[in-house]
C-alpha positions in Angstrom: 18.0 -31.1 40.0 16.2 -28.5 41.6 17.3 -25.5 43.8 16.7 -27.5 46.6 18.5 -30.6 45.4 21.1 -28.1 44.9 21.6 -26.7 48.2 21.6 -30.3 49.7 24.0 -31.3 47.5 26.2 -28.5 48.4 25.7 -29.4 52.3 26.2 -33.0 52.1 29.8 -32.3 49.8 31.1 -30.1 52.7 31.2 -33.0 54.6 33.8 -34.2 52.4 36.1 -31.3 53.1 37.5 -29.3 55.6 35.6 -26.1 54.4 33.6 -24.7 57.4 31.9 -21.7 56.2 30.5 -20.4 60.0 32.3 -19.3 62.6 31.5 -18.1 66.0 32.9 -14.5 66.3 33.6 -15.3 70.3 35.8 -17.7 69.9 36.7 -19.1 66.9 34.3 -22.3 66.4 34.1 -23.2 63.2 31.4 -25.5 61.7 29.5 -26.4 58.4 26.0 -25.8 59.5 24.7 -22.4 60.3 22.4 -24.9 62.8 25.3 -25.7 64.4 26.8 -22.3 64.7 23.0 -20.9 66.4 23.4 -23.8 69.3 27.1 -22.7 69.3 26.0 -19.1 69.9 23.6 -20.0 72.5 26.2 -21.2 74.7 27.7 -17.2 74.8 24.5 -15.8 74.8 23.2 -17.9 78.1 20.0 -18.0 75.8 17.8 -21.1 76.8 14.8 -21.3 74.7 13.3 -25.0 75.6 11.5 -24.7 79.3 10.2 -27.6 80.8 6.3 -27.2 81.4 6.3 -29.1 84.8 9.4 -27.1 86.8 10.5 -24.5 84.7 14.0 -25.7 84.1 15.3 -24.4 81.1 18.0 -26.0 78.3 19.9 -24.5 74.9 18.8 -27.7 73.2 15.7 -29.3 72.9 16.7 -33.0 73.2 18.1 -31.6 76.4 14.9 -31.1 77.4 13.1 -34.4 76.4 16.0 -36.0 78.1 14.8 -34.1 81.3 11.4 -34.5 80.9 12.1 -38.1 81.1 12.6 -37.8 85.0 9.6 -36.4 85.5 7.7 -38.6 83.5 9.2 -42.0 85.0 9.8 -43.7 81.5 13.0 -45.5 80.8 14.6 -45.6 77.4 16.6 -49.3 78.1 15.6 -52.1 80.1 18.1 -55.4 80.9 17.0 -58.1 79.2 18.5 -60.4 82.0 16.3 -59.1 84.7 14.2 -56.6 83.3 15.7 -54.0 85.5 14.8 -50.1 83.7 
Protein backbone atom coordinates (compact mmCIF):
# COMPACT_ATOMS: atom_id res chain seq x y z
CA UNK A 1 0.00 0.00 0.00
CA UNK A 2 1.21 3.25 -0.69
CA UNK A 3 1.45 6.53 1.33
CA UNK A 4 -1.65 7.51 -0.10
CA UNK A 5 -3.46 4.19 0.43
CA UNK A 6 -2.21 4.83 3.82
CA UNK A 7 -3.71 8.04 4.72
CA UNK A 8 -7.09 6.89 3.23
CA UNK A 9 -7.06 4.06 5.18
CA UNK A 10 -6.50 5.93 8.23
CA UNK A 11 -9.52 8.36 7.32
CA UNK A 12 -11.99 5.84 6.39
CA UNK A 13 -11.06 3.71 10.00
CA UNK A 14 -11.99 6.96 11.97
CA UNK A 15 -15.24 6.49 10.88
CA UNK A 16 -15.34 3.46 12.89
CA UNK A 17 -14.56 5.26 16.13
CA UNK A 18 -15.32 8.11 18.04
CA UNK A 19 -11.82 9.70 17.55
CA UNK A 20 -12.25 13.23 16.20
CA UNK A 21 -8.93 14.63 15.81
CA UNK A 22 -10.09 18.63 14.91
CA UNK A 23 -11.68 20.79 16.89
CA UNK A 24 -12.95 24.29 16.53
CA UNK A 25 -11.17 26.43 19.19
CA UNK A 26 -14.61 28.67 19.34
CA UNK A 27 -16.58 26.36 20.45
CA UNK A 28 -15.80 23.05 20.81
CA UNK A 29 -16.90 21.23 17.46
CA UNK A 30 -15.28 18.32 17.03
CA UNK A 31 -14.94 16.41 13.66
CA UNK A 32 -12.75 13.88 11.69
CA UNK A 33 -12.03 15.84 8.65
CA UNK A 34 -9.94 18.95 8.77
CA UNK A 35 -12.51 19.73 5.63
CA UNK A 36 -15.01 19.71 7.92
CA UNK A 37 -13.48 21.73 10.59
CA UNK A 38 -12.48 24.83 7.51
CA UNK A 39 -16.43 25.02 6.71
CA UNK A 40 -16.85 24.82 10.48
CA UNK A 41 -14.53 27.76 10.90
CA UNK A 42 -16.10 29.73 8.20
CA UNK A 43 -19.21 29.95 10.03
CA UNK A 44 -17.07 32.21 12.98
CA UNK A 45 -15.17 33.83 10.61
CA UNK A 46 -18.38 35.22 8.47
CA UNK A 47 -15.91 34.32 5.54
CA UNK A 48 -17.96 33.60 2.31
CA UNK A 49 -15.76 32.58 -0.51
CA UNK A 50 -18.38 31.24 -3.26
CA UNK A 51 -20.14 34.63 -5.00
CA UNK A 52 -22.67 34.27 -7.39
CA UNK A 53 -21.66 35.84 -10.82
CA UNK A 54 -25.18 37.12 -11.73
CA UNK A 55 -26.11 39.18 -8.11
CA UNK A 56 -23.28 39.02 -6.06
CA UNK A 57 -24.86 36.93 -3.23
CA UNK A 58 -22.35 35.23 -1.44
CA UNK A 59 -22.34 31.56 0.57
CA UNK A 60 -19.68 29.51 3.00
CA UNK A 61 -20.32 26.54 0.84
CA UNK A 62 -20.25 26.01 -2.72
CA UNK A 63 -23.19 23.67 -3.16
CA UNK A 64 -24.91 26.60 -1.44
CA UNK A 65 -24.21 28.43 -4.27
CA UNK A 66 -25.17 25.96 -7.20
CA UNK A 67 -28.28 25.55 -5.15
CA UNK A 68 -28.80 29.41 -5.62
CA UNK A 69 -27.80 29.63 -8.97
CA UNK A 70 -30.48 27.34 -9.69
CA UNK A 71 -33.16 30.32 -9.27
CA UNK A 72 -31.60 32.32 -11.48
CA UNK A 73 -31.14 29.82 -14.02
CA UNK A 74 -34.87 28.49 -14.00
CA UNK A 75 -33.81 24.66 -13.96
CA UNK A 76 -35.56 22.25 -11.72
CA UNK A 77 -33.88 19.27 -10.17
CA UNK A 78 -37.47 17.05 -9.77
CA UNK A 79 -40.37 16.94 -11.86
CA UNK A 80 -43.87 14.88 -10.80
CA UNK A 81 -44.23 12.21 -12.88
CA UNK A 82 -48.10 12.40 -12.42
CA UNK A 83 -48.39 15.79 -14.06
CA UNK A 84 -45.08 16.80 -14.97
CA UNK A 85 -45.23 19.73 -12.70
CA UNK A 86 -41.24 21.06 -11.95
Amino acid sequence: MDVTGVVTWKTHMRKHTAERLNMCESCGYACKQSCHLMKQMRIHTGERQFKCVVCGHACHQNVSLKSHMRMHTGQRLYMCVVCGYE
